[in-house]
C-alpha angles and dihedrals in degrees: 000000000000113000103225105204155193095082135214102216100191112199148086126279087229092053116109103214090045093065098055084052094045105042090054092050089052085048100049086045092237118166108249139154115210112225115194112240092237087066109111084232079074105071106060094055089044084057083052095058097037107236132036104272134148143242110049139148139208114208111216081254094057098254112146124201116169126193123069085250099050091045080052096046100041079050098052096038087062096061093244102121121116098206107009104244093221114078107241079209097093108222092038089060094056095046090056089047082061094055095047083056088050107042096047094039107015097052097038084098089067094031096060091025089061098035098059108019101058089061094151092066092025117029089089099042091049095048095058083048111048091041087051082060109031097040117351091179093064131132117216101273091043086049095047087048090046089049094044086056108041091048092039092060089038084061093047090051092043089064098047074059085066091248100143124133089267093071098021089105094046089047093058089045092050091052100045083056093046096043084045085054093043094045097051086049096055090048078075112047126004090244138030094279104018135291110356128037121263129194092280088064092052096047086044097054098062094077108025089050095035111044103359092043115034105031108087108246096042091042091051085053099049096047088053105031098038117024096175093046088057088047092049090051084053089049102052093044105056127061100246133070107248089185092164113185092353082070093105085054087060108197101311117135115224120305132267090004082295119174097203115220080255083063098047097053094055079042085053085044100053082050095054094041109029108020095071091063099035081054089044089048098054090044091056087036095062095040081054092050097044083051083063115038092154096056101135112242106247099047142073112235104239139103096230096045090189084055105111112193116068089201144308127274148198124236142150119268131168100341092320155070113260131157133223143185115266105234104185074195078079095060098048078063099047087049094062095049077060103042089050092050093045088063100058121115101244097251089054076041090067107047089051089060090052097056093042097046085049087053102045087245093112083117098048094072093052108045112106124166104235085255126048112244109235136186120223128158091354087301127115103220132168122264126207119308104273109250 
């Protein structure tokens, strides 16, 4: 496979999936020019994908592949990458798939809790933000409609993330405990399993560059609360290195396929606070599917096919009830975390379902919606019922 660049990467600084796109191919060194989606280059390749969704790239030959994973993946299938962003060591490449699932889908309750309900400290810089993106021609009454819509319909998402007053106070508790565990951890190594970034970092940086670490009042948390956070969010989003005092560990990932303790604890992390919705999620997912045992294989069910979200649904979450939106886009993720672990030889095996077990994860490596979630034409669709 031949890797056509430059490329066009369409998409927002302040978008979180972009980020993830944007920060590997810095780090791969591939040659790429960022459009903003409001570019009216934009919309026929929108019309391309079938629905307005960043981030997306256009590679110098036409081709279009939209989602941060699949960028990654076309990248990495040509042979282009610089340093491959999946471990060859086997446990630590499952490991980092779990982080990717995190970092896009676990985190999203901070990200959108500290975007849109600080406005004092965020509400201008967003504005400016949002209006360079969406429409970067605009006069001041364009700009202030553009702005009226977009965040109207972020709030709106927030919420179907299950952000409301009700959690805000367990949200900012849930993510001081996770910035204090991810902090410790860095104080170790300079990325999630040693001395290069993996997929997990990649997953892990939308969020925590978009939202968490660009908007004003988490920004401000993060630099004061969790230096090497900040400094990791530095790292993964410049070209270079910049290893600092993890120069002597080159870019070596952790010996002998190792998980440090570090490691475990955001593992156990990701258990206490992810694993009940994604639970939650499959079990709607497959009473939605029963409801439908003539769904064609191929699509997605429903009237509006770029709609993302099957339903909402209820679960238990820090103490409380809360809600949030079903993405089948969740469980794409999740299936490559299994897939991953299904190809391991049985002693490396082992070891995974130690880890895992360790964790809290055990689950995590066995729950499968009755149908396999596929992408085809930018679209997540369902594939045949499993055996």
């Amino acid at each position: 496979m031949t890797l056509a660049t430059p490329f066009r990467l369409y998409g927002m600084a302040g978008s979180l999936y972009t980020a993830k796109a944007r920060a590997y191919l810095r780090k791969q060194h591939i040659d790429f020019v960022e459009v903003p989606v409001g570019d009216a280059s934009f919309a026929p390749v929108a019309a391309t994908v079938g629905r307005f969704i960043m981030p997306v790239v256009e590679t110098a030959d036409g081709t279009i592949i939209q989602d941060g994973t699949d960028i990654i993946d076309h990248v990495e299938a040509s042979g282009a990458a610089r340093r491959s962003a999946y471990p060859a060591t086997p446990v630590q490449r499952v490991i980092a798939l779990v982080f990717e699932l995190f970092g896009g889908e676990g985190l999203l309750r901070p990200a959108m809790h500290y975007r849109w309900n600080f406005d004092a400290e965020n509400l201008a810089f967003l504005r400016r933000d949002f209006v360079a993106g969406l429409s970067p021609l605009a006069d001041t009454a364009q700009g202030d409609a553009v702005f009226a819509m977009a965040s109207g319909r972020m709030r709106k998402a927030g919420a179907s993330f299950g952000v409301s007053p009700d959690t805000y106070a367990a949200i900012e508790a849930g993510y001081a405990e996770f910035l204090a565990l991810f902090a410790a951890h860095l104080e170790t190594a300079p990325y999630l399993l040693g001395g290069a970034p993996t997929i997990g970092d990649y997953g892990l940086i939308g969020p925590l560059y978009a939202h968490l670490g660009r908007d004003p009042a988490p920004a401000r948390l993060m630099q004061t609360r969790a230096w090497p956070v900040w400094r990791w969010v530095e790292r993964m989003t410049a070209p270079e290195a910049l290893l600092d005092g993890f120069a002597a560990a080159g870019e070596s990932l952790f010996a002998d396929d190792a998980i440090p303790e570090t490691l475990v604890s955001l593992l156990q992390y990701i258990a206490a606070d992810y694993l009940p919705e994604l639970t939650a999620h499959v079990a709607f997912a497959n009473d939605w599917l029963d409801a439908r045992p003539d769904l064609v294989p191929g699509t997605n069910g429903l009237d509006n096919p770029a709609q993302r979200a099957i339903g909402v649904t209820a679960f238990d979450w820090r103490g409380q009830r809360i809600s949030s939106a079903v993405l089948p886009y969740r469980f794409w993720l999740l299936q490559r975390v299994q897939d991953a672990a299904l190809a391991l030889a049985d002693v490396d095996k082992v070891r995974l379902d130690a880890v895992m077990a360790q964790a809290g994860l055990g689950s995590m490596l066995t729950l499968r919606t009755r149908r396999r979630v596929e992408r085809i034409d930018h679209l997540e669709v369902w594939g045949p019922a499993r055996p």
